[in-house]
N, C-alpha and C positions, 0 to 999 in steps of 0.2 A: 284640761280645758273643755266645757262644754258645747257639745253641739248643738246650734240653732235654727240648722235647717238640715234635712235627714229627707236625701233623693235615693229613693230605689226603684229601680228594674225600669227605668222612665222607657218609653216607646212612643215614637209620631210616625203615623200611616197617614199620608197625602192620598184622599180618595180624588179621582174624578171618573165620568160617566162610563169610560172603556176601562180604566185599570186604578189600581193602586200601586205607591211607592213607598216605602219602608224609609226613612229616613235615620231615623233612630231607635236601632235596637235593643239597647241595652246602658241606661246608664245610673250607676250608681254610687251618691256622695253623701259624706256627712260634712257638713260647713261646719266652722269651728267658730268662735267669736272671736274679732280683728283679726281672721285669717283673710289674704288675699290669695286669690287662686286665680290662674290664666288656663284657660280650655284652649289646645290648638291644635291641629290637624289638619290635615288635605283640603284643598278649596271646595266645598260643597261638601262637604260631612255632614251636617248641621249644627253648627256649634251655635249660631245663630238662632235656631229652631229651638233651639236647650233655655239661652234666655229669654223668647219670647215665650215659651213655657212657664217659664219660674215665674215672668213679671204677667202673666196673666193674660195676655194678649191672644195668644193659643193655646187651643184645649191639647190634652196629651191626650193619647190612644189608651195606654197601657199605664201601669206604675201608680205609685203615692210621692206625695210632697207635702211632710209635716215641718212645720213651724212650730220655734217657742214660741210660748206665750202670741204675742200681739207683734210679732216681728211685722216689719212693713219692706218692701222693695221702692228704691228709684232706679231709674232707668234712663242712664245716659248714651244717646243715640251718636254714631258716628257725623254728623252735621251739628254744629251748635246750635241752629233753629233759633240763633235771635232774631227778632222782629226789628227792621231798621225804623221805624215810626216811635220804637218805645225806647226809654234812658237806659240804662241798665239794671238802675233800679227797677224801674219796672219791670223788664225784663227778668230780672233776679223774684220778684212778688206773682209772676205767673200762675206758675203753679199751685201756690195759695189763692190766688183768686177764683181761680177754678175750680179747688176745692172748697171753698167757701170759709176758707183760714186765715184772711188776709188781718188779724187782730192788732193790736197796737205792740205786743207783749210778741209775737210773731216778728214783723215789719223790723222790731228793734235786731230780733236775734240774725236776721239777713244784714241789716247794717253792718252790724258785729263783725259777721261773716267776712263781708267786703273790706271792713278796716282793718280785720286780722290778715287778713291774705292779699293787702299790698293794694287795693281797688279803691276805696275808700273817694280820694280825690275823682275818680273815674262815672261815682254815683250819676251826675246829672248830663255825663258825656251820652252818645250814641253808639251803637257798637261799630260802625262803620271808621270810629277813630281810635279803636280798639286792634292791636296786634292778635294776628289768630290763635296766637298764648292766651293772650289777655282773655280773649273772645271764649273758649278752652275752660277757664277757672271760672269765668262767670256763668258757666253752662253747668259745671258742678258745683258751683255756688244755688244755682236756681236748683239744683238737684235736691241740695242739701237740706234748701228750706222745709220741706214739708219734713226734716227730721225722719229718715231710712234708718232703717239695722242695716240692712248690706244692698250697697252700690250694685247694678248691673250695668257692666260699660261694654258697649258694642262698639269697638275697632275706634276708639275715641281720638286716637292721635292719626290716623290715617291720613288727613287731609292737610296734615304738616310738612313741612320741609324737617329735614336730621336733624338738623342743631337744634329747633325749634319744637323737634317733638323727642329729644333726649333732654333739655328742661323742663317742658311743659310734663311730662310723665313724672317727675322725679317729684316737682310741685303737686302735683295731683297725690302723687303717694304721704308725700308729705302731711296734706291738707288730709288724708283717710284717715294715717297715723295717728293725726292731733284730736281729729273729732270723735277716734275711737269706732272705725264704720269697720265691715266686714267687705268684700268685695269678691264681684265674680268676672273676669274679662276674659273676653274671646278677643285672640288677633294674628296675625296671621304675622306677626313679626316675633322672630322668638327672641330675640337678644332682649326685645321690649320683655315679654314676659317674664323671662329668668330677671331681669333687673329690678324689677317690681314686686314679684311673688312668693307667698312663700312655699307654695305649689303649685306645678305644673302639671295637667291632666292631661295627656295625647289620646286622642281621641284618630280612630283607624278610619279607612275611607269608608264611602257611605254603601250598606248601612250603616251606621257607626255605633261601635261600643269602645270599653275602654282598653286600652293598651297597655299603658303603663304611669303608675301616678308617682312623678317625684318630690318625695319634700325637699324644699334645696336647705342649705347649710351655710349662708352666705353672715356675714358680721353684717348687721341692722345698721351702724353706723357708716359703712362706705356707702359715697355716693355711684350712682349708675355707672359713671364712667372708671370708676377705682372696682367696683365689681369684675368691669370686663375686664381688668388687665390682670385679675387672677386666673390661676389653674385652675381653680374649679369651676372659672364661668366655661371655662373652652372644654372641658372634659362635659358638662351637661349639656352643654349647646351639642357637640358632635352625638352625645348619645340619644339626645333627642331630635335631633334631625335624624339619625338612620331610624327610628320611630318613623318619624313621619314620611319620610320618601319610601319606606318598603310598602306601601300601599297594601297592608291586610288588614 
């Protein structure tokens, strides 16, 4: 399988007037196409620092970052960020509007979007009448539109209750699956990660480089919660937590 995005030696140095901090040392990946990947580690690592690198938001210090071709990033933020003044629809045509994409040939493939993944009736609702599931798919629905090679999702179910973000995750994966996206998530839930991914990066405390990368082995067709009741979800969850608590 080819890779479509090929990160080496990355490094972010945080300057300010009296010192510098080193945040990220060392890191280096090859993305794969419709591979998802979860980054996780110690609180303050900077796993977070890794995605607003990729999506462009922060320069790196150190390192290259090639892209196939015309690859593009979205960028799904922990908070939905719907607007309670806009329908969903609109809310879902954001991001096209902003970028000056809002076309008719556009507008129809978010419809699409909405009626494939269960929203459809929801179009001329508010998001205030929207379950924070609902709230969740239409926020990677708005992702979707501008058409990404690969998702970056920053701790996107956090703001969920368990039951509520062990469907919504599973929907979300589902919805990557179908559209054929690539994806990179930081989070700090690992059962979330192993359930989702088909690699796991443990990244060491900060400065941080990388530790140890597992590809998992899990059958594509069980869902999240038939994952965990195998042996192999509990053999990598334990090997990847002593990962992360030995803090090197």
């Amino acid at each position: 399988m080819n890779s479509i995005l090929k990160i080496k030696n990355l490094k972010k140095i945080y300057h300010t007037k009296k010192s510098e901090t080193l945040a990220v040392s060392d890191f280096s990946y090859n993305l794969k196409e419709n591979e998802f990947v979860s980054i996780v580690g110690p609180s303050g690592c900077g796993k977070s620092t890794i995605l607003s690198i990729l999506s462009g938001s922060l320069e790196k210090s150190e390192g290259s970052i090639a892209k196939k071709d015309s690859i593009t990033f979205g960028y799904m933020l922990q908070d939905d960020c719907l607007f309670d003044f806009r329908t969903i629809l609109e809310n879902c045509l954001l991001g096209l509007e902003i970028n000056r994409k809002c076309t008719k040939e556009n507008k129809e493939y978010v419809i699409s979007l909405l009626e494939k993944y269960g929203l459809k009736d929801f179009m001329d609702s508010y998001p205030k009448n929207l379950s924070g599931g609902m709230r969740q798919r239409v926020a990677l629905i708005r992702t979707l539109a501008l058409k990404p090679d690969i998702l970056l999702l920053d701790e996107p179910f956090c703001a969920l209750d368990y039951q509520s973000r062990l469907k919504v995750s599973e929907d979300v994966l589902k919805i990557l699956r179908m559209e054929k996206k690539s994806a990179i998530m930081v989070t700090h839930n690992l059962e979330e990660a192993l359930t989702m991914s088909d690699t796991v990066i443990v990244l060491s405390s900060r400065p941080s480089h990388i530790k140890n990368i597992y590809k998992l082995d899990f059958d594509k067709n069980l869902s999240a919660l038939e994952k965990k009741k195998t042996d192999a979800f509990l053999d990598y969850y334990n090997l990847i937590w002593k990962d992360i608590d030995s803090h090197v």
